[in-house]
DRENDO-521330 format. One record per residue (C-alpha): residue number from 0; x, y, z. Coordinates in nm, 4 decimals. Layout:
// DRENDO-521330
n/xx/yy/zz
NUM/X/Y/Z
...
// end
This chain:
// DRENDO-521330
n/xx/yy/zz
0/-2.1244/0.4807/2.3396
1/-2.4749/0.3386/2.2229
2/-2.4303/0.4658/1.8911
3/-2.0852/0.2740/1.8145
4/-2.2876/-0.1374/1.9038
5/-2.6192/0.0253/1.7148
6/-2.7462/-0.1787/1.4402
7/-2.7295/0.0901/1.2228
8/-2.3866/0.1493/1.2731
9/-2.2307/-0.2210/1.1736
10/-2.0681/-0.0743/0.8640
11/-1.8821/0.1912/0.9859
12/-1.7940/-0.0849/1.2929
13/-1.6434/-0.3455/1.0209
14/-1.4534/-0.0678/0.8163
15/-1.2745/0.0313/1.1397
16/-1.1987/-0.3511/1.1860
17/-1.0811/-0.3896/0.8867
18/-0.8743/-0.0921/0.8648
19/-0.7336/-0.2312/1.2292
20/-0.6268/-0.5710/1.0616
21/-0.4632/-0.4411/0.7570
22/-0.2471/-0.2319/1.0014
23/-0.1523/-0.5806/1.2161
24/-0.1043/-0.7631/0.8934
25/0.1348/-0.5272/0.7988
26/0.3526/-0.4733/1.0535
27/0.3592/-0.8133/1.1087
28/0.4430/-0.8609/0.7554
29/0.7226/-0.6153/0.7736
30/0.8631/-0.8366/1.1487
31/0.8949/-1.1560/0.9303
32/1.0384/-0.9637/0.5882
33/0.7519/-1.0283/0.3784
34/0.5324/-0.7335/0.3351
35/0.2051/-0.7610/0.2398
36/0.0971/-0.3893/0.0563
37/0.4374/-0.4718/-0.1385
38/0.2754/-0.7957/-0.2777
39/-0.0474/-0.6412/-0.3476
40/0.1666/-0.3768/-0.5186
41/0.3444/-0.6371/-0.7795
42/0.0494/-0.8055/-0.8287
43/-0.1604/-0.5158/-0.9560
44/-0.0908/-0.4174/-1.3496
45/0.1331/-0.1107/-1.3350
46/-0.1552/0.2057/-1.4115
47/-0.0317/0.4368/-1.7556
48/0.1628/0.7665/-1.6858
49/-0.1338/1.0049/-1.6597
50/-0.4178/0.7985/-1.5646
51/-0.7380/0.9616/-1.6019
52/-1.0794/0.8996/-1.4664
53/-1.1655/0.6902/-1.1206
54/-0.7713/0.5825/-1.1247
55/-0.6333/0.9078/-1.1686
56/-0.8939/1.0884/-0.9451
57/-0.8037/0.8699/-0.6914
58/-0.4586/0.9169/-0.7441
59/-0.3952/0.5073/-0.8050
60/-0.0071/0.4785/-0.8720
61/0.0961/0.8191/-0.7298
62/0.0144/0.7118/-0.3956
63/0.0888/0.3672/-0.2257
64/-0.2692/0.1849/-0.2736
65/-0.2543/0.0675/0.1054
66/-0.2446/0.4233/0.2651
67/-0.5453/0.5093/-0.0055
68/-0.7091/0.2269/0.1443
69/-0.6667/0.3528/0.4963
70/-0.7548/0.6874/0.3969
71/-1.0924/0.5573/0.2585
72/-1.1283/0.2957/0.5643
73/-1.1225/0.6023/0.7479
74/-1.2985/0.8641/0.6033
75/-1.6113/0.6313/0.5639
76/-1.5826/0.4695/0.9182
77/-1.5467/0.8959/1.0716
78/-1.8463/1.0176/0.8249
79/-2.0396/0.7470/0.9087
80/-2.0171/0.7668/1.2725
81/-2.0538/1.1529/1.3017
82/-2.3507/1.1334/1.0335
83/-2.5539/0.8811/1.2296
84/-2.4680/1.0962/1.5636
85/-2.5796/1.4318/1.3695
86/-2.8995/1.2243/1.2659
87/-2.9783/1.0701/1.6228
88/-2.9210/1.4431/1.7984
89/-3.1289/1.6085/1.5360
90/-3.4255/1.3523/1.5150
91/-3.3365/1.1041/1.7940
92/-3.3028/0.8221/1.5398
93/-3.0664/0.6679/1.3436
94/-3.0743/0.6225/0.9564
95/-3.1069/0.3075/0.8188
96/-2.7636/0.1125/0.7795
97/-2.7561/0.1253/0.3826
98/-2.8536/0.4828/0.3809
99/-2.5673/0.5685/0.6175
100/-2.3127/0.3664/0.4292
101/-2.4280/0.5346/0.1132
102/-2.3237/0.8757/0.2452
103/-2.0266/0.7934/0.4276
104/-1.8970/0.6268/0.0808
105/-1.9001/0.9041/-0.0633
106/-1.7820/1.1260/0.1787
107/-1.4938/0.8533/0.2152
108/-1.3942/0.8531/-0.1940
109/-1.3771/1.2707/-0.1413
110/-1.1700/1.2759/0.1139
111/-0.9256/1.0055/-0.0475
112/-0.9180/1.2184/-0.3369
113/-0.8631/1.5095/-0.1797
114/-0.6666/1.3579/0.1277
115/-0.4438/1.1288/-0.1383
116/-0.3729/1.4629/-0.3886
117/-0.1559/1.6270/-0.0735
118/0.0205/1.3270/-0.0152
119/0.0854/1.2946/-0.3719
120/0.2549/1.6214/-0.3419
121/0.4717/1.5365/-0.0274
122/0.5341/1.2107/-0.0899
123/0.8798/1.2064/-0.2662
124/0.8297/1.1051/-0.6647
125/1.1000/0.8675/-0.6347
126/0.9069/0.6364/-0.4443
127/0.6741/0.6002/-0.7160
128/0.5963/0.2848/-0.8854
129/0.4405/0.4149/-1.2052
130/0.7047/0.2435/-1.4257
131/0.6508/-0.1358/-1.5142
132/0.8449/-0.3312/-1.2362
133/1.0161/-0.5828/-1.5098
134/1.2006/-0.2650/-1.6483
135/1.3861/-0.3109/-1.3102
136/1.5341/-0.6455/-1.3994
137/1.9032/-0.5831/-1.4232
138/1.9035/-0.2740/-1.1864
139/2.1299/-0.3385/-0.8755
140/1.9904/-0.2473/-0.5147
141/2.0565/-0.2475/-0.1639
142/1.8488/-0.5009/0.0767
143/1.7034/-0.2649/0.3931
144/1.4997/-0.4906/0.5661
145/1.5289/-0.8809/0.6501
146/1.7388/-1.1305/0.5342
147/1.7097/-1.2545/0.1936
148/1.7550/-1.6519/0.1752
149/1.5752/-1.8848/-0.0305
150/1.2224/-1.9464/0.0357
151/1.2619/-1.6005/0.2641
152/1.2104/-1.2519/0.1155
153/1.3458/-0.9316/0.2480
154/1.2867/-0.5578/0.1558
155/1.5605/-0.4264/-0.1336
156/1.5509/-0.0429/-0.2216
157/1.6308/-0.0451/-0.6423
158/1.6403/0.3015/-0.8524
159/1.5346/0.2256/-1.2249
160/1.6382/0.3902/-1.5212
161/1.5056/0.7412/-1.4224
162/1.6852/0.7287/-1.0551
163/1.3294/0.6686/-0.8968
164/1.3330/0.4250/-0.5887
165/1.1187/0.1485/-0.5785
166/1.1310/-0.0746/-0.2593
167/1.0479/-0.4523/-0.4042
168/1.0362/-0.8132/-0.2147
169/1.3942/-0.9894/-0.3270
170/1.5498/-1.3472/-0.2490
171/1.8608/-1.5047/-0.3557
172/1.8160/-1.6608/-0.7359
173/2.1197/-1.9393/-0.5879
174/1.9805/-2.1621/-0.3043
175/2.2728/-2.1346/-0.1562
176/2.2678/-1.7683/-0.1166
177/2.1445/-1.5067/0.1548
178/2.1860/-1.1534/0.1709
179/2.1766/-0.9601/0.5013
180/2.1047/-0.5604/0.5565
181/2.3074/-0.3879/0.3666
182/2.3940/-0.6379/0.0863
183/2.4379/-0.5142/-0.2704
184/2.2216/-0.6712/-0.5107
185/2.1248/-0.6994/-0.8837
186/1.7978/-0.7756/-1.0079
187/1.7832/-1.0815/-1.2520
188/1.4502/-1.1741/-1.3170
189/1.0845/-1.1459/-1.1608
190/0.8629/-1.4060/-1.0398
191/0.5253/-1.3674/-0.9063
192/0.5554/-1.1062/-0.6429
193/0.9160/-1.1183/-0.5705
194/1.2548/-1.0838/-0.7866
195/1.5253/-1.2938/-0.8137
196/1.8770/-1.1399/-0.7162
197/2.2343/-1.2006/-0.6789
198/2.5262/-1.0451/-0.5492
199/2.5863/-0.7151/-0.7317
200/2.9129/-0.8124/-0.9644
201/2.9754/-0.4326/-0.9431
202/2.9811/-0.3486/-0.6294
203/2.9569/0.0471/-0.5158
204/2.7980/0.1041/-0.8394
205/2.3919/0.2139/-0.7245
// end
């Protein structure tokens, strides 16, 4: 247990707390209807179809960016750990900090490539978000999670013009308006993070 309070060993110790918070954040996020990776999502510019280089080794915008974060949170935090205890049963001493972090980030943006590449491949393509999110303004949708009120976001699941899902932050564009579970929406404009919805005039028709 020496090894995990050892000096030499602080990075690997803060990417594990890190990757901890981001996993509290979001769940507690999700409790109260506003989740953060779905911000962070909307804020980001939307990557081209076929991104190449770091992006598209990394498989930015075929995988949700906050499980390639935990993969890489991860991956460094494990390669770091079992390098340094390698290095300390081998030599009896640890490598310096910066030397160790060096190794493990690279060993951490392998695995994420190789790691995030499966899950592209299982994860369903229609829960992509590789399309610009304004080209889902005037797409209806059904809110899954929450209650959308003003000043309140909750989860809506939205298909755009290709029948691919997205799952995007929505409250009411009328004040006056909430929409529980289950609630049929429309899309009417974007602001920030969010979109502004109201009650789907068609009903039925997803």
């Amino acid at each position: 247990m020496l090894i995990l309070s050892a000096p030499e060993t602080w990075p690997f110790g803060a990417s594990l707390a890190v990757m901890v918070g981001l996993g509290v954040i979001e769940g507690a996020g999700l409790l109260l209807a506003h989740s953060p990776s779905h911000m962070l999502e909307s804020m980001l510019p939307d990557p081209p179809d076929g991104a190449q280089g770091p992006l598209g080794w990394l498989h930015v915008g075929k995988v949700p960016l906050l499980i390639l974060l935990i993969l890489f949170l991860g991956s460094f935090t494990i390669a770091g750990y079992a390098l340094q205890t390698a290095v300390q049963s081998a030599w009896g001493a640890l490598l310096p900090a910066w030397l160790a972090a060096i190794a493990a980030f690279l060993a951490g943006m392998v695995a994420v490539n190789a790691l995030g590449g499966l899950l592209a491949r299982i994860i369903p393509q229609d829960e992509s978000s590789a399309v610009s999110e304004q080209t889902l303004i005037g797409r209806s949708g059904i809110v899954i999670q929450g209650i959308a009120r003003d000043g309140m976001a909750a989860q809506a699941k939205v298909r755009d013009a290709h029948g691919h899902a997205h799952y995007v932050m929505v409250e009411p564009d009328l004040t006056e308006e909430t929409f529980a579970e289950g609630s049929e929406i429309l899309l009417v404009s974007k602001l920030g993070a969010r979109f502004k919805c109201i009650r789907n005039p068609h009903p039925g028709l997803l």
